[in-house]
N, C-alpha and C positions, 0 to 999 in steps of 0.2 A: 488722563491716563498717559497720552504722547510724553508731555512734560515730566510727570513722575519719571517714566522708564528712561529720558533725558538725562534726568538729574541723578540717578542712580549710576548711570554711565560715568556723569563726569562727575559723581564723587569716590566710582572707584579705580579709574585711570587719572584724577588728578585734575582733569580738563573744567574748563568752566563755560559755561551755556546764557547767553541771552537773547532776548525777544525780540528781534529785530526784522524787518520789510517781511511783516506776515511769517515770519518762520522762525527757526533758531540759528541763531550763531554759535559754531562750537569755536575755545580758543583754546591752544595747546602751546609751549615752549616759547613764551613770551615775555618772559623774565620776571610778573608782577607789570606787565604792559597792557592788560587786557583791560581792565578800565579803559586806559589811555583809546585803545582801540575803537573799543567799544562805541564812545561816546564821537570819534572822528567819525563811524562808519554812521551814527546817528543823523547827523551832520550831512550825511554825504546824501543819506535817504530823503530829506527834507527838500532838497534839491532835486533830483531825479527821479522822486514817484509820482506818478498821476494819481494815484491815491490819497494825496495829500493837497486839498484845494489852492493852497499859497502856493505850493513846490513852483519853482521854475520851468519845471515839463507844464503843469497845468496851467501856467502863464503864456505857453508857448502854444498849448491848447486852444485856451482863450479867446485868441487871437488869432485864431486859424484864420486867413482868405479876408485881416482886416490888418495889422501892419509887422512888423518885426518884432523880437520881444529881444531884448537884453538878456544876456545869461550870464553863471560864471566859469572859469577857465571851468572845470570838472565838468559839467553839462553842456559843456559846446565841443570838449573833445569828445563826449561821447556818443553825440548827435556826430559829430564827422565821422568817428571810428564804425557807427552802426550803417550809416550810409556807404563806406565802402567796403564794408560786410556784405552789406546787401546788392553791391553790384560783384561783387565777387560771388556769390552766391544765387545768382541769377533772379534775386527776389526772393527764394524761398526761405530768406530770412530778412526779416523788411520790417522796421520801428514804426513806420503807421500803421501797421496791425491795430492801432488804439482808435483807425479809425472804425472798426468793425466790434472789437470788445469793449469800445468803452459808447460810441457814437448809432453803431449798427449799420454803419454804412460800408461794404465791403467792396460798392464799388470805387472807395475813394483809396484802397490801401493802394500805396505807389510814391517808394520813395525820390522817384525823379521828382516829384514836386516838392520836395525839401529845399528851401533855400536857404544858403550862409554868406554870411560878409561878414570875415569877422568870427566876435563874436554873440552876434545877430540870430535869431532862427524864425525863419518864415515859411510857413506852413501856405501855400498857393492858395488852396480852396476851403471855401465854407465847411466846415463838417469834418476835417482831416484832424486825426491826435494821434501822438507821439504815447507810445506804451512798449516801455523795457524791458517788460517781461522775462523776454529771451536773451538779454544780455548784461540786465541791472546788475544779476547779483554777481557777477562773471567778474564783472568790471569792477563794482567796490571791494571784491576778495584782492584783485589788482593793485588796488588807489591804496587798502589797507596793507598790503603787505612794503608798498613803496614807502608811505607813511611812515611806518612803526621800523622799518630800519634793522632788525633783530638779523644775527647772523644764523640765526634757525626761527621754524615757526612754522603752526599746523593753522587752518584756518577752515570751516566748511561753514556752509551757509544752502541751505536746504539742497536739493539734488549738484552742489558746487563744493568743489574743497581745492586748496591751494598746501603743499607742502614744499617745506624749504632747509636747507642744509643738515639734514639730517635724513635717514630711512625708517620707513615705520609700513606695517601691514596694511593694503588696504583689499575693502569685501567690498563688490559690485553687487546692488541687489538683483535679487533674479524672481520678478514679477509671478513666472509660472507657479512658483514654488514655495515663493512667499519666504523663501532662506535666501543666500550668497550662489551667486552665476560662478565669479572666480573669483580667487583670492589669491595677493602678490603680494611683491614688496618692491617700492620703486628705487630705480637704478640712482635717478638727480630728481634735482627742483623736478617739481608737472604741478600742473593743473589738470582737474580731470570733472567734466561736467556732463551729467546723465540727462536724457529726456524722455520722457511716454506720456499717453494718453491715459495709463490705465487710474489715475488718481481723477482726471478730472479732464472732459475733451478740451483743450485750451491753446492747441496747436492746430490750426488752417494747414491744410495741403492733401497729400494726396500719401496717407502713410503705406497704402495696401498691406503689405505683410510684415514690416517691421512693426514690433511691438516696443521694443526698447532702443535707443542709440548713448552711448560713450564715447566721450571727446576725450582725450590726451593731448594736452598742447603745452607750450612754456606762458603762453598769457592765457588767464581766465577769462579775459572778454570774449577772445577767440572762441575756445572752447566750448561754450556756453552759446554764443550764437549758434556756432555751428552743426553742435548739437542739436538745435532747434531747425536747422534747415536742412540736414541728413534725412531729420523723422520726416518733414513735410515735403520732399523733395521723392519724385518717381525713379525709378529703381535705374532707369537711364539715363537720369541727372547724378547720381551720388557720385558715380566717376569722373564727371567731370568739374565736379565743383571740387573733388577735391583735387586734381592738379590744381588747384590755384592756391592751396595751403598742404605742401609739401612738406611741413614740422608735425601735421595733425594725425596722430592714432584715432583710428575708428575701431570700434567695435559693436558690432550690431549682432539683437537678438530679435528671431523669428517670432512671430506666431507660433508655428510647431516645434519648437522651443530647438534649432537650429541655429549657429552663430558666425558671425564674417568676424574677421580681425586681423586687421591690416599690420606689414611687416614696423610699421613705425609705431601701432602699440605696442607690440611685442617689444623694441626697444629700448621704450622708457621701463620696463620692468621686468626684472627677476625673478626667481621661484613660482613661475604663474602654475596655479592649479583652479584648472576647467572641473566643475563640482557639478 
């Protein structure tokens, strides 16, 4: 049913839709470049999912607390990039999260014990995995959009979408309601990456009453982490993780269906109407 109402979408704006890291891919203003895309971002997945028993993440897996693993340039920038995510983020966004969803060990999540040379990735102890979860699909909307080169181009990738040299509408969903929270239309380039519990608990931390968080950034890796460590992050932490990313629009929605949104969302967009 998801897929049909997908596909009805993008046959009547034009956009085109594929199956990719468990979700869809929508492609918009890419000239006849979406294949092209496509099959890179294929590519990219086969490297960076733990879902995938060859992938390079699952070699690095492997090898937890037994020696280094070789990776390539793509999966070792973003082994570095999530680790200084994660200390800018005080941990509450942290890539061996995999060692509790994938291992069941949540006393091993802590990315101080990621080690790099390189590009080398050594995982310290027995039992620790690297799981992207919270910044995969951030980063390959990123690596896709630097890729394909296009002097416009829309890109989303399940709660993740990237828009570039052009403006176009966008609707934030709104959980309580089951319709659109706001709807705008953005100023420049953004990235704009959503997270909640209410699909599936899959976020560690301490949400108390936020229900839903949106990031606005200029890179979607950002974005998309941060999102994830807004949601899991105590209501005494959110201010201060975010001086540490002065680019990043928040906007968060309550429980009692109540909303924050910070002066720098409001400046990547126009026309907002709170619904």
């Amino acid at each position: 049913m998801i897929f049909i109402f997908l596909f009805l979408i993008s046959f009547l704006f034009g956009e085109r839709i594929f199956y990719l890291m468990g979700t869809y891919l929508i492609v918009d203003e890419l000239r006849d470049k979406e294949i092209k895309v496509y099959r890179y971002l294929r590519e990219l997945e086969e490297k960076i999912s733990h879902f995938l028993p060859n992938s390079e993440v699952s070699r690095i897996n492997k090898n937890a607390g037994i020696k280094p693993a070789n990776v390539s340039r793509e999966t070792c920038e973003l082994v570095k990039l999530s680790i200084e995510i994660a200390r800018k983020t005080y941990g509450y966004f942290d890539p061996t999260v995999g060692s509790y969803t994938i291992n069941g060990r949540k006393e091993l999540i802590n990315y101080k014990d990621v080690i790099t040379e390189g590009c080398k990735v050594f995982l310290k102890k027995s039992g620790m995995a690297l799981d992207f979860g919270g910044i995969g699909k951030g980063y390959a909307l990123d690596k896709a959009r630097e890729f394909i080169g296009t002097e416009k181009g829309f890109l989303a990738l399940s709660g993740d979408m990237v828009i570039w040299g052009h403006s176009r509408e966008i609707g934030i969903y709104n959980p309580l309601t089951k319709g659109v929270l706001i709807r705008a239309v953005n100023k420049r380039d953004l990235c704009i990456s959503t997270s909640g519990n209410y699909f599936r608990k899959h976020i560690l931390g301490s949400e108390g009453n936020k229900l839903q968080v949106t990031v606005i950034h200029n890179r979607c890796a950002i974005a998309d982490a941060l999102a994830t460590a807004i949601f899991a992050a105590p209501e005494e932490k959110v201010k201060e993780i975010l001086k540490n990313f002065p680019k990043a629009g928040v906007l968060i929605l309550y429980k009692d269906g109540s909303i924050y949104m910070n002066r720098v969302f409001r400046d990547y967009l126009k026309d907002i109407s709170i619904l």
